[in-house]
C-alpha positions as CSV (number, residue, x, y, z in Angstrom):
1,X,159.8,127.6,81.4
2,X,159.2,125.0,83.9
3,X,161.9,122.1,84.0
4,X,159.9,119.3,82.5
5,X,159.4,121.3,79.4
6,X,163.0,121.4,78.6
7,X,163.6,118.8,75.6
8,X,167.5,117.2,75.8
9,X,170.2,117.4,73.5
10,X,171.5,114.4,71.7
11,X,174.4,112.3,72.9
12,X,177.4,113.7,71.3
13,X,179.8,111.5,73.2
14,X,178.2,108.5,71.0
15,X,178.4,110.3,67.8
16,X,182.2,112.0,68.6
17,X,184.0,109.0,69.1
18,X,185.7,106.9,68.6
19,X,188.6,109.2,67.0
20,X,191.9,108.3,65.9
21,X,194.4,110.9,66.1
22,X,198.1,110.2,65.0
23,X,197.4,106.3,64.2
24,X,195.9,105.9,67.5
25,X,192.2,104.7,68.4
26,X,190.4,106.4,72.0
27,X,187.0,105.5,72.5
28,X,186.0,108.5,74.7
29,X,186.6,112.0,75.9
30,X,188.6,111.5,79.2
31,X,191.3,108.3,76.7
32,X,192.0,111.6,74.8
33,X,192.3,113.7,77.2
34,X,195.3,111.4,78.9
35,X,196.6,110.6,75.9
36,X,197.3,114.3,75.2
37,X,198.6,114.6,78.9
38,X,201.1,112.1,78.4
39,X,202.1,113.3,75.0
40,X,201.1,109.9,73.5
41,X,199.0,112.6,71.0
42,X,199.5,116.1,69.7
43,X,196.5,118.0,68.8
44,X,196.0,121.7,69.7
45,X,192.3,123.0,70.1
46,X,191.7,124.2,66.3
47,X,192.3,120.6,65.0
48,X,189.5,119.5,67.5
49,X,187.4,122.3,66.9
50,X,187.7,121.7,63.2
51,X,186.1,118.0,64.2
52,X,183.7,119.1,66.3
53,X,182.2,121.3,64.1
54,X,182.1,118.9,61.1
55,X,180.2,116.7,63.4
56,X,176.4,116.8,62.7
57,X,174.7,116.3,66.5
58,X,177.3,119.0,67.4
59,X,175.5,121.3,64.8
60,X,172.0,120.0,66.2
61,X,173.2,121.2,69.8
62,X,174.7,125.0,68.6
63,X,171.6,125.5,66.2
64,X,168.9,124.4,68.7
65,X,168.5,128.6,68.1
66,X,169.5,131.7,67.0
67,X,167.9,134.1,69.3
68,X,169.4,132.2,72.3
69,X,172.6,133.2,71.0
70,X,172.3,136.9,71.1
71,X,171.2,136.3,74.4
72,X,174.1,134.7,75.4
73,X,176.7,137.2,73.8
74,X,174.6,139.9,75.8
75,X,175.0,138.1,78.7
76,X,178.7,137.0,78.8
77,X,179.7,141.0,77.9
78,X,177.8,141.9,81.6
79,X,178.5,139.4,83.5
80,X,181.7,140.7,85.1
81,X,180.0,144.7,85.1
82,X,179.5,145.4,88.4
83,X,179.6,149.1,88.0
84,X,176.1,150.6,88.9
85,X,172.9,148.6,89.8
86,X,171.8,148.5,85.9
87,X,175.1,146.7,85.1
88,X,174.2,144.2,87.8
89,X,170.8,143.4,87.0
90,X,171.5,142.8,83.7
91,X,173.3,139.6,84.1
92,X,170.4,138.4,85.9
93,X,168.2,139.5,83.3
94,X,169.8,137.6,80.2
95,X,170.5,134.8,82.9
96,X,166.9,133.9,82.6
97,X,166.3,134.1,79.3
98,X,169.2,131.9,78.8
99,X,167.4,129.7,80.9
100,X,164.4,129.7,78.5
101,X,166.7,128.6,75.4
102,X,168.3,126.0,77.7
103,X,168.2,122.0,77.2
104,X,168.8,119.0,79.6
105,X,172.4,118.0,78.7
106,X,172.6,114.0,77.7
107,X,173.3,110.9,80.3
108,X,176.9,110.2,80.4
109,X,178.0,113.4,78.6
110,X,181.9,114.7,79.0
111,X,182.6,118.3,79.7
112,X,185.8,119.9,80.9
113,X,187.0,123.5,82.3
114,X,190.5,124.3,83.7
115,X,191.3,125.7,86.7
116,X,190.2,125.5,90.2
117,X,186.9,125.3,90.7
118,X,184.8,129.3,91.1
119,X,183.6,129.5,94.8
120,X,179.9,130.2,93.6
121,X,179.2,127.7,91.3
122,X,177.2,125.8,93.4
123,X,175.5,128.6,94.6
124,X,174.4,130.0,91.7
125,X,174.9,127.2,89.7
126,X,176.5,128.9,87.0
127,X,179.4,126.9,85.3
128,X,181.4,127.6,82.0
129,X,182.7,124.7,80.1
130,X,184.4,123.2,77.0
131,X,183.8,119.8,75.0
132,X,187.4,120.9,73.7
133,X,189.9,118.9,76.0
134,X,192.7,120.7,74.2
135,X,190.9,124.0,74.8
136,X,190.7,123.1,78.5
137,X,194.5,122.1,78.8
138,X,196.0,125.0,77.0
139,X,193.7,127.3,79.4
140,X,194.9,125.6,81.9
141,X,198.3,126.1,81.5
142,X,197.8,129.8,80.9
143,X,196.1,129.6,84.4
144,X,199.0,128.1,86.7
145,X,201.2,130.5,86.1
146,X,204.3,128.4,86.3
147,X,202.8,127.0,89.1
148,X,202.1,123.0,89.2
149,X,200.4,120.5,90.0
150,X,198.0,122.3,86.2
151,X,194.6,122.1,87.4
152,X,192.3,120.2,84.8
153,X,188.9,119.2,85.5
154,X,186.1,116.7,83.8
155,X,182.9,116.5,84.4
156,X,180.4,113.4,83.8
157,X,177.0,113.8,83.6
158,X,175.1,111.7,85.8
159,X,171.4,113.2,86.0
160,X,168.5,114.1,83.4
161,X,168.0,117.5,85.0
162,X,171.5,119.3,83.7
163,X,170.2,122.1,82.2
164,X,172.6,123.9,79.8
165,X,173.3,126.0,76.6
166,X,175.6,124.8,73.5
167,X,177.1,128.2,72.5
168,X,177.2,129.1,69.0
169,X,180.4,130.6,68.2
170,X,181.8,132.6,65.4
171,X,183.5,130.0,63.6
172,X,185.4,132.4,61.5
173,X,187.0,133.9,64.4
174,X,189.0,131.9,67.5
175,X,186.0,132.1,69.5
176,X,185.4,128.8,67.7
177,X,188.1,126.9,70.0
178,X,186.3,127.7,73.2
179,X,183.5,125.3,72.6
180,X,181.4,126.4,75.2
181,X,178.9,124.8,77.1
182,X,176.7,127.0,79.5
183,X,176.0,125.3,82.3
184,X,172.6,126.7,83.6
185,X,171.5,124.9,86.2
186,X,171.9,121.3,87.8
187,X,171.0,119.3,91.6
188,X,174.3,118.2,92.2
189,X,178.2,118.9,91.6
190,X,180.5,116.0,93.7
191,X,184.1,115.8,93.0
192,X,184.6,111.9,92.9
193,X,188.3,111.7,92.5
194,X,192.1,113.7,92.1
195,X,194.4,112.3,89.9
196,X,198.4,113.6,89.4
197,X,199.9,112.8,86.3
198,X,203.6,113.1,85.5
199,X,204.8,114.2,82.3
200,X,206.5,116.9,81.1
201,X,204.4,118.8,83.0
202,X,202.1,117.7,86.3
203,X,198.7,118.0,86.2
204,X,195.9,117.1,88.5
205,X,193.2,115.9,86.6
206,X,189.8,116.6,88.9
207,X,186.8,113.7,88.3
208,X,183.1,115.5,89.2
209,X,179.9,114.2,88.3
210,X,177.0,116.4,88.1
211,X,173.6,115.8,87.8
C-alpha cells in the first residue's frame, strides 16, 4: 500500500486528557507520567487500561480492523523464531501485511516503552510501544534488575509519516495492560533529552521524537 494511502488515526492525546487521578488534575501523558515517578499518584496499569479502553477514539484506533489483528498475533508468536529459514521468513511475511493494516499515528501523540533502546530499531524500524505509562514503568522496573538509574523512555510524535498499528488485545485477559502500539515504520528517531529523577527509586526518563 503506498504511503500516501494510509489514512491517520485520531488524536487520542486530545480526547485522554485531561485526567484526574487521586484529586489531582495532569493535562498530558508525560504530567502523569512524573507524577507517578515522584509518587505524587498511585495507579497501576489495570486502572489505566480500564480508562483507556472506556475511551471512544481509543476504540476507533484498536477496531480500525479485525483481520489486522490476526495478523499481528501471527506475527508477534514468530518474531523471535529463528530456527529454520521458514521460521525466519515468516516474520517478514506478517511484517508486511501489518504494514497494509497500518495508519499514520497523530501529530503530537505520546508513546512510551521501557528499557534501553533495541540496537535495530532504526534499522528495521520496528518499535514496540505502550500508551500505558504505568505499563511502561512496571516493565521497566522488571528490566533493571536491581540495577538503577530505571530506564523509561517517551516518545513525541513529530511527523505525519509515523506509520503504526493500535493492537487489539484480549481485554478479558492481562494482555489488556500492554497497550501496544506497533510501530511500523517512520523517517526519524532523535533522542532530544536524559532526565534523572530521584525518588524512591532513580529513573532516567529518555525524551525522543520521531517522525
Amino acid at each position: 500500500m503506498p504511503p500516501s494511502s494510509l489514512p491517520t488515526l485520531p488524536n487520542l492525546d486530545d480526547k485522554l486528557y485531561p485526567q484526574s487521578w487521586q484529586n489531582q488534575t495532569v493535562m498530558t501523558p508525560i504530567e502523569l507520567l512524573l507524577a507517578m515517578l515522584s509518587g505524587q499518584i498511585d495507579i497501576d496499569a489495570d486502572d489505566f487500561a480500564k480508562r483507556l479502553l472506556a475511551n471512544k477514539t481509543y476504540q476507533d484506533w484498536i477496531n480500525f480492523t479485525m483481520f489486522g489483528s490476526y495478523i499481528h498475533r501471527s506475527f508477534a508468536a514468530f518474531y523471535q523464531q529463528t530456527e529454520d529459514s521458514f521460521n525466519q521468513d515468516l516474520p517478514a511475511i506478517f511484517y508486511r501485511e501489518l504494514k497494509r493494516h497500518a495508519q499514520y499515528l497523530p501529530f503530537n501523540q505520546t508513546l512510551f516503552f521501557a528499557g534501553n533502546l533495541p540496537k535495530t530499531t532504526r534499522q528495521n524500524k520496528l518499535l514496540f510501544t505502550t500508551l500505558n505509562p504505568a505499563t511502561a514503568v512496571s516493565t521497566a522496573q522488571k528490566l533493571s534488575q536491581a540495577e538503577t538509574p530505571i530506564i523509561i523512555n517517551q516518545i513525541k510524535v513529530t511527523g505525519k509519516s509515523v506509520a503504526a498499528f493500535a493492537v487489539r488485545h484480549n481485554k478479558r485477559t492481562r494482555e489488556r495492560l500492554k497497550s501496544q502500539v506497533l510501530i511500523l515504520d517512520f523517517q526519524q528517531l532523535r533522542l532530544i533529552k536524559e532526565d534523572i529523577i530521584d525518588a524512591d527509586l532513580t529513573y532516567c526518563l529518555n525524551t525522543y521524537d520521531i517522525k
